[in-house]
C-alpha positions as semicolon CSV with decimal commas, in nm:
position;residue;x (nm);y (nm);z (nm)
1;X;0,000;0,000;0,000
2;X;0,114;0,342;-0,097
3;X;-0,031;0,689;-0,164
4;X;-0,014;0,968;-0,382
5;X;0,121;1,330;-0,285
6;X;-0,063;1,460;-0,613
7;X;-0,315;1,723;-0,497
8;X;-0,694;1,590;-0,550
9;X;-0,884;1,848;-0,366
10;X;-0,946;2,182;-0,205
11;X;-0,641;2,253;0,046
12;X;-0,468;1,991;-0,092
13;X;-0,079;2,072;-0,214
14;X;0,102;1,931;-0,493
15;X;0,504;1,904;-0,377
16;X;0,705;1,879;-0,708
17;X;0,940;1,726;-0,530
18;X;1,006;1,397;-0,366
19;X;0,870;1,432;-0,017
20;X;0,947;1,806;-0,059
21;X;1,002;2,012;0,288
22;X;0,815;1,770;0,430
23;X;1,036;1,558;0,716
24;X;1,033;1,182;0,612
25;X;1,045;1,076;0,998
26;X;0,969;1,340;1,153
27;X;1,008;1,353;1,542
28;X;0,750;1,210;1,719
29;X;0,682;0,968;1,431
30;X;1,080;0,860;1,469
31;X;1,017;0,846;1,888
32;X;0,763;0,608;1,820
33;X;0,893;0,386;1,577
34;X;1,201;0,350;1,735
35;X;1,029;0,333;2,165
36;X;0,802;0,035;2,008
37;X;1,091;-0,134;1,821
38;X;1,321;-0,105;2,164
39;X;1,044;-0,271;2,366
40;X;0,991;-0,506;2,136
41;X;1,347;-0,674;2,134
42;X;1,377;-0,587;2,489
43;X;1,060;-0,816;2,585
44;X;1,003;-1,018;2,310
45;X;1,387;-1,092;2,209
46;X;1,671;-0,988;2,452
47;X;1,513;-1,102;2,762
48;X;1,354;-1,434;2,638
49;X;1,565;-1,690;2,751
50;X;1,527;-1,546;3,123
51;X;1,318;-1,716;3,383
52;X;1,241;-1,572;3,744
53;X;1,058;-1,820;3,969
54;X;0,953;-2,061;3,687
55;X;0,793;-1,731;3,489
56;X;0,945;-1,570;3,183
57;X;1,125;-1,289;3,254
58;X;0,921;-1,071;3,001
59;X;0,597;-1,250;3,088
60;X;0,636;-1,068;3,389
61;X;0,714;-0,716;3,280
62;X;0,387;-0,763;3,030
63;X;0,139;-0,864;3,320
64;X;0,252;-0,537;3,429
65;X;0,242;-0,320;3,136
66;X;-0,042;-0,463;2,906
67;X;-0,391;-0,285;2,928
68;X;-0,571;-0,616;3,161
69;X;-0,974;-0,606;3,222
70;X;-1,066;-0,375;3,575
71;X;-0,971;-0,618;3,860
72;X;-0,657;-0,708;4,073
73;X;-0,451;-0,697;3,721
74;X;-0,529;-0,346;3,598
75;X;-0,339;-0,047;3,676
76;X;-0,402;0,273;3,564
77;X;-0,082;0,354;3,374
78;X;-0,153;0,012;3,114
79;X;-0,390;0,277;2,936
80;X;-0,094;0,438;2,800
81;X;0,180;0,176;2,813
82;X;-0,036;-0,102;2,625
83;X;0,042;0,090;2,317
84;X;0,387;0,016;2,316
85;X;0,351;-0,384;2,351
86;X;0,294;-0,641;2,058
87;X;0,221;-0,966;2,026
88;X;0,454;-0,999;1,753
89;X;0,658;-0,881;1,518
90;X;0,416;-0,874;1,193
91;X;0,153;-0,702;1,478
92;X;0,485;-0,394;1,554
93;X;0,570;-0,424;1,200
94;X;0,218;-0,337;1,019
95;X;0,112;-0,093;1,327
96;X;0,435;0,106;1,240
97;X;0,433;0,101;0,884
98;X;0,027;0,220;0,903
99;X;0,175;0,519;1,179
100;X;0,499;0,586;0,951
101;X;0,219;0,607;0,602
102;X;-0,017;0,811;0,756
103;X;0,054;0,987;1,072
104;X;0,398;1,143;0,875
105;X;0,217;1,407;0,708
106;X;-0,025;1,458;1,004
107;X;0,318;1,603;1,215
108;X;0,429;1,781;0,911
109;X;0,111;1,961;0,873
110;X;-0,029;1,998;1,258
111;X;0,349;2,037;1,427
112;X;0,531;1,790;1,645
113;X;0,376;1,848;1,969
114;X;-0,040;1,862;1,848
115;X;0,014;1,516;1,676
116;X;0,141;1,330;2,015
117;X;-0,123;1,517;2,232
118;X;-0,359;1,366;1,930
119;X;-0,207;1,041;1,899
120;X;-0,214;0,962;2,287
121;X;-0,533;1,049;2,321
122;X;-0,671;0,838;2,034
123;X;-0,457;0,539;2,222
124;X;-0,595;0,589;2,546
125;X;-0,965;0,648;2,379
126;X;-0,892;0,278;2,293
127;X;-0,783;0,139;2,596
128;X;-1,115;0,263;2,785
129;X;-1,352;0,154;2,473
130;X;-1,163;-0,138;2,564
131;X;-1,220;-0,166;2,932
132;X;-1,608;-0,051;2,943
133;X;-1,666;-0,297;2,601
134;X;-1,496;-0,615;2,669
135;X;-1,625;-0,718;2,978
136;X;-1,974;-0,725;2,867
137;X;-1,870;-0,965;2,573
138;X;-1,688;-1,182;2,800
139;X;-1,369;-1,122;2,706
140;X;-1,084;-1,079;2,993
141;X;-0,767;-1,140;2,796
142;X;-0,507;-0,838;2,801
143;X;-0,454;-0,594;2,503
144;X;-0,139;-0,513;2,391
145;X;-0,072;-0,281;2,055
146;X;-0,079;0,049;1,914
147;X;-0,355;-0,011;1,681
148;X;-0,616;0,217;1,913
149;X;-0,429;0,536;1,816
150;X;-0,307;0,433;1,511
151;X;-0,678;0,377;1,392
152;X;-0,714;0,719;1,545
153;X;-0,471;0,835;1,325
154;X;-0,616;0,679;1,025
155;X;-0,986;0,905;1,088
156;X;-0,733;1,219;1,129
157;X;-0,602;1,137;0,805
158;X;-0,905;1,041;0,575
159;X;-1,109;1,405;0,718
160;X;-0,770;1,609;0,657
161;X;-0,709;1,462;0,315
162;X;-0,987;1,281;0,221
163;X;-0,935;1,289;-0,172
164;X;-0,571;1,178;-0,098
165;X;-0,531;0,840;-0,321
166;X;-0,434;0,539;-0,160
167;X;-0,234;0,261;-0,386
168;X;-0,346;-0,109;-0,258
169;X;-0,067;-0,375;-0,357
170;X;0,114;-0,036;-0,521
171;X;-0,139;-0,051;-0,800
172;X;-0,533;-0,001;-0,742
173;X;-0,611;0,381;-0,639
174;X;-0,868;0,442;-0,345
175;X;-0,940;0,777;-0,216
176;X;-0,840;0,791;0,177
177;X;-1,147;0,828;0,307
178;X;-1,313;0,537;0,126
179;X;-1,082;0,314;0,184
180;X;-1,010;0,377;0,600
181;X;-1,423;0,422;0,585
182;X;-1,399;0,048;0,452
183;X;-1,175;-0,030;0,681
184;X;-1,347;0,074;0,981
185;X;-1,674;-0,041;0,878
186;X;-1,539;-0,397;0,896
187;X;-1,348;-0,321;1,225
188;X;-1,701;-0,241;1,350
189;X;-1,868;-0,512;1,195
190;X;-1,570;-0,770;1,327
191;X;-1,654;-0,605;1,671
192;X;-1,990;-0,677;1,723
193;X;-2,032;-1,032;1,519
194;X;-1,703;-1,132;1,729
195;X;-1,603;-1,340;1,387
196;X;-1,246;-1,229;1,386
197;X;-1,075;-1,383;1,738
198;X;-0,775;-1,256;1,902
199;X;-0,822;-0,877;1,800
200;X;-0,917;-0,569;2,031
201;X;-1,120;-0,419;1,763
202;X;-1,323;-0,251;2,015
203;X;-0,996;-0,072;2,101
204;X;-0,927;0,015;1,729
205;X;-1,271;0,189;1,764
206;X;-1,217;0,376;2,055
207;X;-0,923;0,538;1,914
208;X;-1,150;0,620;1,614
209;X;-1,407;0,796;1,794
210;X;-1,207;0,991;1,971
211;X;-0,992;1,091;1,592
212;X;-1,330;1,157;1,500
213;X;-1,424;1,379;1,823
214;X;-1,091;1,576;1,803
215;X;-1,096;1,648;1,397
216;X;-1,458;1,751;1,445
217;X;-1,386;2,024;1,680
218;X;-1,050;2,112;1,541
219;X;-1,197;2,150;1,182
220;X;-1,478;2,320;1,338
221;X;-1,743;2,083;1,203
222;X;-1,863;2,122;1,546
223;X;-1,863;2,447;1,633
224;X;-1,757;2,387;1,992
225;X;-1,542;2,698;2,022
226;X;-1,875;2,894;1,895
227;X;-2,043;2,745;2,159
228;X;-1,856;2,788;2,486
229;X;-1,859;3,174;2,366
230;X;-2,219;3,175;2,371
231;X;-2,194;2,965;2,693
232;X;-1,988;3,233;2,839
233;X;-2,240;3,514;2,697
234;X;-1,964;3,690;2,503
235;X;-2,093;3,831;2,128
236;X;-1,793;3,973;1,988
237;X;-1,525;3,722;1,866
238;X;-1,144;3,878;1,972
239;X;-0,868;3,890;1,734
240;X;-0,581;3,721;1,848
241;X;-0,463;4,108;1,949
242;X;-0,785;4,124;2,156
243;X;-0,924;4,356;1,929
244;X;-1,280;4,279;1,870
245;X;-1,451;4,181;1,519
246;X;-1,498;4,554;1,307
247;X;-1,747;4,677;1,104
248;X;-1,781;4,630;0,735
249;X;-1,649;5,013;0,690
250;X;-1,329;4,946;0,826
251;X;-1,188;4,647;0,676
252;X;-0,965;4,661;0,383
253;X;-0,819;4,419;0,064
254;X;-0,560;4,256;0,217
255;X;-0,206;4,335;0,059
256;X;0,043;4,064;-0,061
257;X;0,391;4,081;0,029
258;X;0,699;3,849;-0,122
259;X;0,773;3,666;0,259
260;X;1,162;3,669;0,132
261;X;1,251;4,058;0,083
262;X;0,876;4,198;0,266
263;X;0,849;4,452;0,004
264;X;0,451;4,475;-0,113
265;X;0,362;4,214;-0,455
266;X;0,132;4,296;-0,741
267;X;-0,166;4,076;-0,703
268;X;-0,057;3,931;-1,047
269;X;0,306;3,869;-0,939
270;X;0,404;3,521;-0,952
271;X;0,540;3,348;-0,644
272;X;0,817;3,183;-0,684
273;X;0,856;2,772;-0,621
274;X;1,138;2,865;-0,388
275;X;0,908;3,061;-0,141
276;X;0,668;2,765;-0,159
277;X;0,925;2,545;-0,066
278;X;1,015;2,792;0,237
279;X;0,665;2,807;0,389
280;X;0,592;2,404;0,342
281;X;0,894;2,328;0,527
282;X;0,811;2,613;0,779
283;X;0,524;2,386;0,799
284;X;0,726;2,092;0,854
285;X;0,910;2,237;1,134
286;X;0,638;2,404;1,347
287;X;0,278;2,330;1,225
288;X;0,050;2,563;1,003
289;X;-0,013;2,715;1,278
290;X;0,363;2,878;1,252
291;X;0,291;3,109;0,959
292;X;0,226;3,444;0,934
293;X;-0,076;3,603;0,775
294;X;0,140;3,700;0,473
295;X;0,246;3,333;0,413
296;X;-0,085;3,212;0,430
297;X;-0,204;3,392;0,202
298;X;0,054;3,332;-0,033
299;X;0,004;2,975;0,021
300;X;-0,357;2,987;-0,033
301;X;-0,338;3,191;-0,362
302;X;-0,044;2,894;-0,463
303;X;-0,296;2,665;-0,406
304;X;-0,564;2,841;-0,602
305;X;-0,315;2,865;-0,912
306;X;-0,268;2,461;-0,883
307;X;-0,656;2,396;-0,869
């Protein structure tokens, strides 16, 4: 499975180049890959041939870390450190290739720091989909795996770049968010029929909900921000300055400025590749949220150009 970078919708960029700006592993994505490799060969291969008291060695340390059913098992901190246990190396190996695929240009776009905040909360939406679910379909075997937040991360994807195309077997295009829709349809339908043994699907579909939750809010498909200003009584929405929203009379065309020498652009004035390629790895570095109000805008009329 692969996908495109070609731009197939609204707010969707085209990088002419390989990967562009954009940071192939970029840190948190890296952290992960490389904390959920380390425990694997620390549990599952370095200390395998050690026995303590007639139990395994890392039989032990999993009893302690793996998300087990409420009871004299659990422990609170298993919501978070059941993400970073497999049952196997296909199980790491598929989990981190779906993280690596997807979540990559998540961090690029969103910034280091909102994709882990994002990511562990999608994992430990999981583990308590897990806990509450499980128990009423008799089912009290632990649950090890990042495949809560990693589904998470999968939702975040297909309503960020839905139209993005998705190469099954490196040959049959799917647009994201038919394919993960797919995907999660049979999750859900795997959940509930209990056909498919051995799987925590219910904690892949925690960690979707709560993707869900978050991109609804943050794309402001909910308008929860809206609504805790009403809640609050407040009419006027305040500028990041604290000014507060001005009348018709007073606002202005915006002007254009070239980012690299800040002198004012013609409206007609080509931007150059090279100052696309300095705000999409601006991007890369610190988030969309990092730009300045000139370098959106010359992003956004970049993007019109393309479309």
């Amino acid at each position: 499975m692969s996908y495109s970078y070609r731009s197939t919708g609204p707010g969707e960029y085209y990088r002419p180049r390989f990967f562009g700006g954009f940071g192939l592993f970029p840190p948190v994505i890296k952290g992960l890959i490389v904390s959920n490799v380390v425990v694997w060969v620390l549990l599952d291969v370095l200390l395998a041939p050690f026995v303590l008291g007639g139990v395994p060695v890392f039989r032990i340390l999993e009893s302690s870390l793996a998300l087990w059913p409420i009871g004299p098992s659990f422990w609170p901190w298993q919501i978070v450190t059941y993400m970073f246990l497999h049952g196997g190396f296909f199980h790491l190996f598929f989990n981190m290739l779906a993280l690596w695929m997807f979540g990559m240009e998540l961090e690029n776009t969103w910034g280091s720091k909102k994709f882990l905040i994002f990511y562990l909360l999608c994992g430990i939406g999981g583990a308590v989909a897990n806990l509450l679910v499980t128990p009423l379909l008799g089912q009290a075997a632990p649950t090890v795996g990042a495949s809560g937040a990693v589904f998470g991360v999968l939702i975040g994807f297909a309503m960020l770049f839905p139209n993005r195309l998705i190469y099954l077997y490196f040959l049959i295009p799917v647009k994201a968010k038919y394919l993960i829709a797919i995907w999660i349809g049979l999750e859900l339908f795997f959940g509930v029929t209990g056909s498919s043994e051995g799987v925590a699907h219910f904690a892949h579909l925690g960690g979707v909900a709560v993707g869900l939750v978050y991109m609804a809010i943050d794309l402001d498909i909910v308008p929860l921000r809206e609504w805790l200003i009403r809640f609050k009584g407040e009419d006027a929405k305040p500028f990041a300055g604290g000014d507060t929203v001005r009348g018709h009379a007073d606002v202005h065309d915006a002007q254009f400025y070239d980012i690299t020498t800040g002198k004012q652009m013609d409206k007609d004035q080509r931007v150059t590749q090279e100052v696309i390629d300095e705000i999409l790895d601006k991007i890369s570095k610190g988030g969309y949220q990092s730009l300045t109000e000139d370098e959106k805008r010359v992003l956004n009329e970049a993007s019109k150009r393309i479309h």
